[in-house]
N, C-alpha and C positions, 0 to 999 in steps of 0.2 A: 586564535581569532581568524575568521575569514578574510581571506583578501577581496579588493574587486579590481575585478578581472575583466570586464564585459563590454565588449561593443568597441574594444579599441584599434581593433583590424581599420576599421572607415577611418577614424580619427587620424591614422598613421598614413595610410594610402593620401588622405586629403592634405594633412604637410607634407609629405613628397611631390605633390602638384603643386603646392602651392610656392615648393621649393624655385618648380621649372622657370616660374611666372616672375621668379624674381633675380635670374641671372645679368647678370651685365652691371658696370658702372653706370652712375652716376641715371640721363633721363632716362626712363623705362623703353624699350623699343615698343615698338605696336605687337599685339599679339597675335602669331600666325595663327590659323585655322586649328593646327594639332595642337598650341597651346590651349586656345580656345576650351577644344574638345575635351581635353585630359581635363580643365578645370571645372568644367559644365560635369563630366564624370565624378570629379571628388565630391561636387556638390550636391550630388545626385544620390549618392553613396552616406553621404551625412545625413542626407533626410530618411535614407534609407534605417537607420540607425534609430531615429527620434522617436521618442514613444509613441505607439498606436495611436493613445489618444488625443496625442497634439496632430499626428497628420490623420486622422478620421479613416485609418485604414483596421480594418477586420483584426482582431486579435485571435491568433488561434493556438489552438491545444493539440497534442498528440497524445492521445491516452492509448497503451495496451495494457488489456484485462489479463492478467494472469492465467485465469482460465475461465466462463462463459458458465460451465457447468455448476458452478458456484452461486446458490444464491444470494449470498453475501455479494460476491464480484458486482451478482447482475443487479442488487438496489445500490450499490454503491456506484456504478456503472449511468442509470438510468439518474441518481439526484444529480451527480456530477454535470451531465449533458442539461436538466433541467435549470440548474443556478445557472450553469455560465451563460446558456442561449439568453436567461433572462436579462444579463448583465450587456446583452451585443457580441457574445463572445463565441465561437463557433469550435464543435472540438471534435476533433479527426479522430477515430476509434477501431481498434483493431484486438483479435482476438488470440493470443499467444496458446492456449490447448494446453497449455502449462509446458510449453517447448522453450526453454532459456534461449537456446538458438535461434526458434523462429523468432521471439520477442527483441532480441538483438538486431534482427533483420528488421523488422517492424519499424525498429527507433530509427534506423538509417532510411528510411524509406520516409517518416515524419521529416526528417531533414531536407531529403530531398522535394519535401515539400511546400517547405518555407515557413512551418511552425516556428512560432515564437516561442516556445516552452516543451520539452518534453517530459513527460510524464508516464508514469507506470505503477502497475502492481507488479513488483520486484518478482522474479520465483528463484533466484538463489545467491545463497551468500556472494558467490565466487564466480559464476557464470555469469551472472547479469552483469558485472563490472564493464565488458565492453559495451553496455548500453550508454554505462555512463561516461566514459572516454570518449563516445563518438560526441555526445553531449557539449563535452567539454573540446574538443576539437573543433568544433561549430559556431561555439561559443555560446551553447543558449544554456540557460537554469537547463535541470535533471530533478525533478520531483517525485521518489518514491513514497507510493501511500500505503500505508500498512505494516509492510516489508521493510527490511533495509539489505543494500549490500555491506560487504568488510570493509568499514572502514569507510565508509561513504563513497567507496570510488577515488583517494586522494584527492577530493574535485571539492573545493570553498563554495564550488556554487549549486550544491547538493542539498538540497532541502525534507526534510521526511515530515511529510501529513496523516497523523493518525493517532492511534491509540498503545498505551504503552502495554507490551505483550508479557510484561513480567506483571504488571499489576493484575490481566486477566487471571492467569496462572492462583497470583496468589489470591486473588477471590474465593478462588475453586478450590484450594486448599482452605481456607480461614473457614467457607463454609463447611466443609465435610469433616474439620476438626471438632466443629460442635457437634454434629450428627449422626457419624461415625460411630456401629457399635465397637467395644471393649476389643484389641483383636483383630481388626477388618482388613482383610486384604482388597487392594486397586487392584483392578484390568484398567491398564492406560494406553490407548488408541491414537495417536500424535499426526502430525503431519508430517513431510517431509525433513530428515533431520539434518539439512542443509539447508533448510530456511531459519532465515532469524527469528521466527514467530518460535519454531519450535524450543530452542534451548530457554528461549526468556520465559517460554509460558510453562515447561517443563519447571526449570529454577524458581517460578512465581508459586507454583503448587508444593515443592519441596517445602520452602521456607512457609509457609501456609502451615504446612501439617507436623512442624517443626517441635509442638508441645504437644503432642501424642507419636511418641517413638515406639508404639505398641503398633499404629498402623504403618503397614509395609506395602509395596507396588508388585505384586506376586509378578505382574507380566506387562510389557512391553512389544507393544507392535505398531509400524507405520503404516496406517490406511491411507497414509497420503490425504485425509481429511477427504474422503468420498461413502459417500452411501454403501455402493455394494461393497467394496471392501469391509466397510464395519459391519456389514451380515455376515461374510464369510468368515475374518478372525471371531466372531461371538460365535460362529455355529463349532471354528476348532477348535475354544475355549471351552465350549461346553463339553467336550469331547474329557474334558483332560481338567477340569474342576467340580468337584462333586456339590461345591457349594459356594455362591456368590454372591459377596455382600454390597460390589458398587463396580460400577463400570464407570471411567473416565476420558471426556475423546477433546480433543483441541481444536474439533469446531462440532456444530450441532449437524450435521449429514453427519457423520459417522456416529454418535451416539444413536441419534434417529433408527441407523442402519441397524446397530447393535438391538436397540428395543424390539425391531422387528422381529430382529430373529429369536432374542428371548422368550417373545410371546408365541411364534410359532411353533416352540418347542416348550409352551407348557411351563417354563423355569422364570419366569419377569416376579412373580410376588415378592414385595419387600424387597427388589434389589435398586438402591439410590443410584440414580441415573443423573452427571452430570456434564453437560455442553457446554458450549463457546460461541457466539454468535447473536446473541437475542433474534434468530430469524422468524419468519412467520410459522414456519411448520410448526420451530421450539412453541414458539406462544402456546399452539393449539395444543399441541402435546401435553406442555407445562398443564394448561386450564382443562386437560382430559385428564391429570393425574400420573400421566406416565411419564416423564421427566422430569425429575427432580426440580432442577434448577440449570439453568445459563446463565453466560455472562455476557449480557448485550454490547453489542462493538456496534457505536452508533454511527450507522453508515450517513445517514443527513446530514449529522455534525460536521461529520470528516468532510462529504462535498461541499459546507457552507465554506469551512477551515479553510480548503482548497481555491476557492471561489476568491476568498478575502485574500488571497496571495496571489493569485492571477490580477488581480484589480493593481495589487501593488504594483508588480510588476509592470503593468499596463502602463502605470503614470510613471514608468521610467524609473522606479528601483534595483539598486543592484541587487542581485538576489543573495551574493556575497553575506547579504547586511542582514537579510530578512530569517528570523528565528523560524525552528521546527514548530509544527504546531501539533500538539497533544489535546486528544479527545478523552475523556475521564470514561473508564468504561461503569456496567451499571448491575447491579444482583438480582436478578429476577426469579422468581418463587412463585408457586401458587397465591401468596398473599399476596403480590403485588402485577402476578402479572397483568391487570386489567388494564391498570396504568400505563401499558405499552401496548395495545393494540387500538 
């Protein structure tokens, strides 16, 4: 169970002034000027504390993107900014390159700005965890979307908004178990294998493809979920497989990448191509015939999700109390991708 934790710094500063104010026997003396001052401070400090929306002061956000290059990050990035402004809410944004380091610098840098919330697209298990200390040093919520660290960062007030990366995973296996001919070997293309998206979504596709133990993952390579990387592994996969029946990547740039280079080397006929992301390229792609299928990670949902917990907050929630919130991801085909664009 979470504890809460939150805002008790003012609370405690204000009973030790309020200690000063009450020494002596019996009638109260008159209060000198430094008493005065120190109690005019606690109370200053209590208000400082009170929900945004009781004292009409700005609510703000510190979001860093994991990395820009992503268009997933950048609509997930862009709804985020659009709810909350809609809501009165203003959100400080900053662009990590997929640098764990810089993004740790980032969040101390949100602090030092008097954010009420900070917020991130995680980029590793075990590196980001000083984000979320400094977090919890500060006292304010830590909201990773997407991502998560180990173990949440030991921190109660650690919240994650998104979608669960084991369900995408096993999408993409459940599909390719029905479609899959007799025999098929996977090319699987991953992200980073210290991020949490990658083992959930890997383990999601395992148990996906768990009733046909005829199909096997011949190869394995991290494109770190980027475009030219999934050209370059497809082009030294071609090198070194005389026949390819599916290529599989854990987000849509790197499938995308892959298709490229299949088609520029003459080898793309009849190979099932499937992504991660429902992004706009996939759409187009999907409705030209050249990728299979995605698995939409609905970035609107996530920033509504996200929005609906910044309001909590807002009216003075501890975040201790306040549940993760999960986006249901979604299967997109040529039958249905109309439905999403």
């Amino acid at each position: 169970m979470k504890k809460k934790c939150y805002k008790m710094a003012a609370l405690g500063l204000a009973m030790g002034m309020l200690a000063l104010t009450l020494t002596g026997c019996g009638k109260a003396a008159p209060e000198s000027n430094s008493e005065s001052n120190a109690k005019q401070e606690a109370d200053g400090k209590q208000e400082e504390s009170a929900p945004a929306q009781e004292t009409g002061e700005e609510f703000v956000i510190g979001f860093s993107n994991m990395n820009d290059i992503y268009p997933y990050c950048i609509k997930f990035r862009d709804y985020l900014v659009e709810f909350a402004e809609a809501e009165g809410m203003k959100v400080l944004i900053a662009d990590a390159a997929g640098d764990a380091a810089a993004q740790n610098g980032q969040v101390d840098n949100f602090i030092l700005q008097g954010v009420d919330v900070v917020t991130a697209i995680t980029i590793d298990l075990d590196a980001s965890i000083p984000a979320v200390n400094a977090a919890e040093n500060a006292g304010l919520p830590f909201i990773s979307y997407l991502t998560n660290v180990r173990d949440n960062g030991g921190y109660d007030g650690y919240i994650y908004i998104g979608s669960e990366n084991y369900e995408a995973g096993l999408l993409q296996g459940q599909y390719l178990a029905e479609v899959l001919p007799e025999n098929a070997q996977i090319l699987y293309q991953t992200g980073n294998p210290n991020d949490s998206q990658y083992s959930a979504r890997k383990q999601g596709l395992l148990d996906g493809l768990a009733e046909r133990p005829d199909v096997t993952i011949a190869a394995e390579v991290a494109t770190m979920n980027q475009k030219d990387q999934g050209i370059t592994v497809m082009e030294d996969w071609m090198q070194v497989y005389e026949k390819i029946d599916c290529v599989v990547a854990q987000n849509d740039d790197s499938i995308l990448g892959a298709i490229e280079a299949m088609k520029a080397a003459g080898r793309f006929e009849d190979v099932i191509t499937v992504g991660l992301d429902g992004s706009d390229d996939a759409l187009v792609s999907i409705e030209a015939g050249e990728l299979t299928m995605s698995v939409l990670q609905d970035a609107k949902g996530q920033a509504q999700a996200a929005v609906a917990i910044f309001k909590q907050l807002r009216d003075g929630a501890d975040a201790a109390s306040i549940e993760d919130a999960n986006v249901p991801f979604q299967t997109i085909t040529k039958d249905n991708v109309g439905d999403y664009k």
